[in-house]
C-alpha positions as CSV (number, residue, x, y, z in Angstrom):
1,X,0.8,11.9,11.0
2,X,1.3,12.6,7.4
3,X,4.8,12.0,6.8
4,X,4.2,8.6,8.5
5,X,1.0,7.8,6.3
6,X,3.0,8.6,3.8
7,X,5.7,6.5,4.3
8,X,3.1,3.3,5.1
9,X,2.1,4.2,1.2
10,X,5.1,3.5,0.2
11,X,5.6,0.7,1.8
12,X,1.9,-1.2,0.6
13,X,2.4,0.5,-2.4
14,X,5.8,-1.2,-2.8
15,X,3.9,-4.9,-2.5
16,X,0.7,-3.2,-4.9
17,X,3.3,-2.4,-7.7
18,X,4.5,-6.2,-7.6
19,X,1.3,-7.9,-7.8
20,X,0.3,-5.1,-10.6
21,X,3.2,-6.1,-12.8
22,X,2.6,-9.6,-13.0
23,X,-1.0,-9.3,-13.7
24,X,-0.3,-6.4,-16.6
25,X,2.2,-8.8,-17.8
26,X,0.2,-11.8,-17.9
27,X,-3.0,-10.3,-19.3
28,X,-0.6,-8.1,-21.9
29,X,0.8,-11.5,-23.3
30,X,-1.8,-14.4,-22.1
31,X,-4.7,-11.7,-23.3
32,X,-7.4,-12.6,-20.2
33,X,-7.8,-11.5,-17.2
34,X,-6.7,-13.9,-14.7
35,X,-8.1,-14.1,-11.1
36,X,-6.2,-16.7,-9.9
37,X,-3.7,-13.6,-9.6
38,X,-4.1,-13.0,-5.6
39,X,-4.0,-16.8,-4.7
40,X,-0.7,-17.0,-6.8
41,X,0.3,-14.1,-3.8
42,X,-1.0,-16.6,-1.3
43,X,0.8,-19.7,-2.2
44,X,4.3,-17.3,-2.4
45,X,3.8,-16.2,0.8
46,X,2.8,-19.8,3.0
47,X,5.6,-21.3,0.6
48,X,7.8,-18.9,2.1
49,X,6.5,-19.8,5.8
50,X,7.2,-23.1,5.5
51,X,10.9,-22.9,4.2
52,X,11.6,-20.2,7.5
53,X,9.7,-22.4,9.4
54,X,12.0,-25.1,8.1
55,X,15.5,-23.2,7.5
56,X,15.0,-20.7,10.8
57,X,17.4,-17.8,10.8
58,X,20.4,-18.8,9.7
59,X,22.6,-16.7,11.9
60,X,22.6,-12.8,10.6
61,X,20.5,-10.3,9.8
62,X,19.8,-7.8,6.9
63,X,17.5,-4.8,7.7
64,X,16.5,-6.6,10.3
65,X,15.2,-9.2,8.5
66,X,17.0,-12.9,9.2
67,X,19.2,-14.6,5.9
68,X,17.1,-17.3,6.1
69,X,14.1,-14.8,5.2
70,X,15.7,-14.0,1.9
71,X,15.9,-17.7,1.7
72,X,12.5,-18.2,1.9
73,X,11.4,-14.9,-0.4
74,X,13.5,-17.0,-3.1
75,X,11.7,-20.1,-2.4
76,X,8.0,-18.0,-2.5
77,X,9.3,-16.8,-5.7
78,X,9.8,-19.9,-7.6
79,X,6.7,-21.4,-5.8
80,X,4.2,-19.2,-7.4
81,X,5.7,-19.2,-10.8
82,X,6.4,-23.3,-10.8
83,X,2.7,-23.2,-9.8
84,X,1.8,-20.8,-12.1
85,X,3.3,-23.0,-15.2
86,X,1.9,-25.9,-14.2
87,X,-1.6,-24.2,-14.5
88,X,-0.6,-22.9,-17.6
89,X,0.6,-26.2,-19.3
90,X,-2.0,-28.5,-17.6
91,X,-5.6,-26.0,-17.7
92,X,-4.9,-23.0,-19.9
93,X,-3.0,-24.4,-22.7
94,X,-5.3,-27.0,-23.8
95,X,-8.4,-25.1,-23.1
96,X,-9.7,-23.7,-27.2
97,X,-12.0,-21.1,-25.6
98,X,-12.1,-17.3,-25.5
99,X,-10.5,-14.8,-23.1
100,X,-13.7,-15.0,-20.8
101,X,-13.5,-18.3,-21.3
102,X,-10.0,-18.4,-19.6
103,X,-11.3,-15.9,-16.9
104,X,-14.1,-17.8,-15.3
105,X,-11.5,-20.7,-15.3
106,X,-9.3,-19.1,-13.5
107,X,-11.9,-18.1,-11.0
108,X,-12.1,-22.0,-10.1
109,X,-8.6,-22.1,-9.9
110,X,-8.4,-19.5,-7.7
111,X,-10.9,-21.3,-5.4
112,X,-8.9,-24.7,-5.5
113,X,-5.2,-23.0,-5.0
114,X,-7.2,-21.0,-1.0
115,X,-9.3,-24.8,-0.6
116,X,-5.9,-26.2,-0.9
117,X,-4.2,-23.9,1.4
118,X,-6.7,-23.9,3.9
119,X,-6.7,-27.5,3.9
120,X,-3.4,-27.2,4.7
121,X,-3.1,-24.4,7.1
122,X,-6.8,-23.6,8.7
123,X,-8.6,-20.6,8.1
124,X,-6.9,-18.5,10.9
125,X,-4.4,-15.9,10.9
126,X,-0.5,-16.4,11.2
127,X,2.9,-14.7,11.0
128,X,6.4,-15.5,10.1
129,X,8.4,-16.3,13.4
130,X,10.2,-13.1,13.3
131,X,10.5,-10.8,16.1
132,X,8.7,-7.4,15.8
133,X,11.5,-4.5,15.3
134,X,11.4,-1.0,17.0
135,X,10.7,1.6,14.6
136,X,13.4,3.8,13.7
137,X,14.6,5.9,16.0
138,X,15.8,8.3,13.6
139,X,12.8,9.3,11.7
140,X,10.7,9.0,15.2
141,X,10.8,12.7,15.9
142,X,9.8,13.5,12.4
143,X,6.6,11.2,13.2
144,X,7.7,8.5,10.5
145,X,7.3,5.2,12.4
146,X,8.6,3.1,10.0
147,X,10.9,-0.4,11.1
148,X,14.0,-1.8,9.3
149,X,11.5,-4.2,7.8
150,X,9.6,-1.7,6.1
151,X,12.8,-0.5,4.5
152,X,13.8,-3.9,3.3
153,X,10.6,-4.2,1.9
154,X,11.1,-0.9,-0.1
155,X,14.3,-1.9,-0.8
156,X,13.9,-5.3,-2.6
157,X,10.8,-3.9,-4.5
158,X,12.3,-1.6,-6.0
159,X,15.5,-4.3,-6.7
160,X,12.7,-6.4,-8.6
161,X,11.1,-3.8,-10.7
162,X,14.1,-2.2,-11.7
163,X,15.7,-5.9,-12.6
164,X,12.8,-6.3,-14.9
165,X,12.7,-3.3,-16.4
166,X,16.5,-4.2,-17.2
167,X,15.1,-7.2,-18.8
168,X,12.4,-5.7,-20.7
169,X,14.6,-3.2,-21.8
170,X,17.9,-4.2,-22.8
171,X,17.9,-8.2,-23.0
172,X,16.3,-10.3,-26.1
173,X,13.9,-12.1,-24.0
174,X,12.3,-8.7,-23.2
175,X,12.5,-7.4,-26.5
176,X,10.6,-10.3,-27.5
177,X,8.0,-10.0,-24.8
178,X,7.3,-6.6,-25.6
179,X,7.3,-6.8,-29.9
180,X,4.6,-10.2,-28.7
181,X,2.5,-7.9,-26.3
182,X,2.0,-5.4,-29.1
183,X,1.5,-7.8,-32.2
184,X,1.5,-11.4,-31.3
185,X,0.8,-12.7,-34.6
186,X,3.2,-10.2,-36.2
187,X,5.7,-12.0,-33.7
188,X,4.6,-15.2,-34.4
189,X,5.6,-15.0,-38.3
190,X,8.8,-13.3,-37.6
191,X,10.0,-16.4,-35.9
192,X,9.5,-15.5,-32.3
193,X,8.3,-18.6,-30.1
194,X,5.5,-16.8,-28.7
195,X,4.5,-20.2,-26.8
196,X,7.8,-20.1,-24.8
197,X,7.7,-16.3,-24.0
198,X,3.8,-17.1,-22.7
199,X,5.9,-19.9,-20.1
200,X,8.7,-16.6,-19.3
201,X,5.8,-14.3,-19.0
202,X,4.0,-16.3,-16.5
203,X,7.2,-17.5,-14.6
204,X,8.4,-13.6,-14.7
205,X,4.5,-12.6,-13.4
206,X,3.8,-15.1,-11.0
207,X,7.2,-14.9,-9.5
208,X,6.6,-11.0,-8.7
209,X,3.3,-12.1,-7.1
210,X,5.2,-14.4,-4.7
211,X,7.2,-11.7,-3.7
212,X,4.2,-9.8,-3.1
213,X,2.8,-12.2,-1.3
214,X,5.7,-12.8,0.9
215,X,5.8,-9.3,1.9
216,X,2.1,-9.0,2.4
217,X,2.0,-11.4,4.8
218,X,5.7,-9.6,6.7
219,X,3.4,-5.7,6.5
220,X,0.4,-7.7,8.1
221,X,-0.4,-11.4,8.8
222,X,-0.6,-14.3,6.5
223,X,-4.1,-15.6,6.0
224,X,-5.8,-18.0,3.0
225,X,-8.2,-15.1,1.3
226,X,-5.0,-12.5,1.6
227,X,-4.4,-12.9,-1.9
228,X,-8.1,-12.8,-2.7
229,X,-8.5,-9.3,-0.4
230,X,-5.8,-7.7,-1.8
231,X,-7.2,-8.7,-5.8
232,X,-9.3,-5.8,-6.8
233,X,-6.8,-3.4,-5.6
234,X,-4.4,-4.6,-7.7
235,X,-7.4,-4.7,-10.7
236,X,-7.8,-1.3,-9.8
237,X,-3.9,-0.1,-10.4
238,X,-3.9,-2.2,-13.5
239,X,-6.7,-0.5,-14.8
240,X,-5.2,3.2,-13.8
241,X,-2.3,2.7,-15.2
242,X,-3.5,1.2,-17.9
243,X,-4.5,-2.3,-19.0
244,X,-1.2,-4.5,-20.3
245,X,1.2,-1.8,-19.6
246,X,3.9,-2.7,-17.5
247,X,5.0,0.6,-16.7
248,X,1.0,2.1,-16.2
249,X,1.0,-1.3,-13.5
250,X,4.1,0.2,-11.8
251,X,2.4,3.6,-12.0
252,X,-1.2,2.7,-10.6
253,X,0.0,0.3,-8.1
254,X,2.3,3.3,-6.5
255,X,-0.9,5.8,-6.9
256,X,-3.4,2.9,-5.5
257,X,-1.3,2.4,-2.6
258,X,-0.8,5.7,-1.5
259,X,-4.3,6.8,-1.5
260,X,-5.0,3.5,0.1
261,X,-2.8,4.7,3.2
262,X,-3.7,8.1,3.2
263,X,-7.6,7.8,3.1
264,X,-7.9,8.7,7.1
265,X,-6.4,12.0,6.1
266,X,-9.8,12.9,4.2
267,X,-11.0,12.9,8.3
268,X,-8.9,16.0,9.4
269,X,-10.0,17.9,6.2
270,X,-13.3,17.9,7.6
271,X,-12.1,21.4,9.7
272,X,-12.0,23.2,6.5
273,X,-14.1,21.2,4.1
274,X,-17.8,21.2,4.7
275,X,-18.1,18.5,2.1
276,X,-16.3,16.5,4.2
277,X,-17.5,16.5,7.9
278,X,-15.8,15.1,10.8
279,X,-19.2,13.1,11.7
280,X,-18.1,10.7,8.2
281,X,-15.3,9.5,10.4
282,X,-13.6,8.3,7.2
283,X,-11.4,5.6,8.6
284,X,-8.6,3.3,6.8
285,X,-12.1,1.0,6.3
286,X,-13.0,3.2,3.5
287,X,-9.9,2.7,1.4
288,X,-10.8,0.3,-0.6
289,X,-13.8,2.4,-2.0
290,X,-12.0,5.6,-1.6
291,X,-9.2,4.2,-4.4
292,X,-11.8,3.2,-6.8
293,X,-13.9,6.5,-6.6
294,X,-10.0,8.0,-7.6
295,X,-10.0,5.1,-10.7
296,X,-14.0,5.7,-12.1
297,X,-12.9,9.6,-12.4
298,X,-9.3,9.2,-13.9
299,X,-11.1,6.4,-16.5
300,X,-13.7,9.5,-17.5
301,X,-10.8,11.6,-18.1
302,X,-8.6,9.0,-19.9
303,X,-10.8,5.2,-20.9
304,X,-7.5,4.1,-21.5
305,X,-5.0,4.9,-18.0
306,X,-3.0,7.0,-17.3
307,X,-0.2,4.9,-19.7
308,X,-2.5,3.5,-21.8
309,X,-2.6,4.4,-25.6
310,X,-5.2,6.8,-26.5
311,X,-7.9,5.7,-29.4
């Protein structure tokens, strides 16, 4: 049972760590919060439903997973972060107010990007027309039930995060992204065009959300508040790893979504813990509350996460 909770955490943590990124990112170079973060997920993943629903199959299969899938990740992708820009040029850039100012902004747009959506779709759940896969049979007698499309989920994460830590890294829009995330008015006077890494920063965040979002809805179901459900989880992995740090994001998402999946362990340790009874019946309900507990005492051993720079 452990192995194969453990290998569901990688899995959730694998979509966790995308919609961490983008939100580290944005609030490391945008400077607020933004809650619109989740929906972004959303409109990836029903962009993506309607280009499979469109496209179909297109006649072979990776990890299980039909080409015109991939198809429709890359249409998700370049959903949220056209959306994302447009919001940025038409609402956030013109707005002269503060940080919180931006926040509460973004609540609203939050709310319009789910009415939108839910106009569109109804309020029920859906899934992607993709037949259910076996798990595999390999790992079965270890007690791993994991399917080819958990793997391809995996997979492609980790493609995605190690493509932008190549970026960040090694290319001169990442070295410019990082030198504006640590001074950006030091940037600004060395020449840097800090408004046009703000538009790369919110294509490359908002674009990682998509993904997300498209493989959110694959793990589970596709529904208008998915986004929304999953948005103080990923608040909570920003915040472990450290607020505005990329790598902390990538760190707190994989830690968030572990001990999301592993929470109905805390039942069987009722046997030898007497702090922990069996009568609690701590179910995968309590994960939610379970990861936070595991954030509030990490932030009263480090304020700053687990990456973030010490005072």
């Amino acid at each position: 049972m452990v192995l194969d909770l453990i290998a569901s955490g990688l899995v959730f943590s694998s979509i966790i760590v995308l919609g961490s990124i983008g939100l580290s990112l944005v609030y490391s170079i945008a400077d607020f919060a933004n809650f619109a973060h989740g929906d972004t997920m959303t409109v990836g993943a029903y962009s993506a439903l309607v280009t499979f629903g469109a496209i179909g199959g297109l006649g072979g299969t990776v990890l299980g997973l039909p080409y015109g899938f991939f198809v429709a990740l890359l249409v998700g992708i370049v959903a949220a972060a056209a959306l994302a820009v447009v919001t940025e040029k038409l609402i956030y850039d013109g707005m002269d107010v503060g940080s919180i100012g931006l926040l509460i902004t973004s609540i609203g747009i939050a709310f319009i990007y789910r009415a939108v959506i839910q106009m569109r779709f109804g309020a029920d759940f859906t899934r992607y027309s993709i037949p259910a896969r076996r798990p595999i049979e390999a790992l079965v007698p270890y007690g791993i039930r994991v399917t080819e499309h958990d793997v391809a989920i995996v997979v492609t994460a980790v493609v995605l995060v190690s493509g932008l830590h190549v970026l960040l890294q090694y290319t001169d829009l990442g070295r410019k992204m990082r030198a504006m995330a640590d001074n950006p008015e030091l940037a600004r006077v060395s020449g840097i065009r800090t408004d046009r890494i703000k538009l790369w920063t919110w294509v490359i965040g908002a674009g990682l959300a998509g993904a997300g979002g498209v493989f959110l809805g694959l793990f589970s179901r596709l529904a208008p508040r998915m986004g929304f459900n999953l948005l103080l989880i990923i608040f909570a992995a920003v915040i472990l790893g450290g607020i505005g740090s990329v790598y902390g994001a990538m760190l707190g998402g994989l830690l968030i979504g572990m001990i999301n999946q592993l929470t109905p362990v805390l039942s069987d340790l009722g046997a030898v813990l007497p702090l922990v009874p069996n009568s609690w019946g701590i179910g995968i309900e309590y994960a939610d509350a379970i990861a936070f507990v595991i954030m509030v005492i990490v932030l009263l051993v480090r304020p700053n996460g687990i990456a973030g720079e010490a005072t």
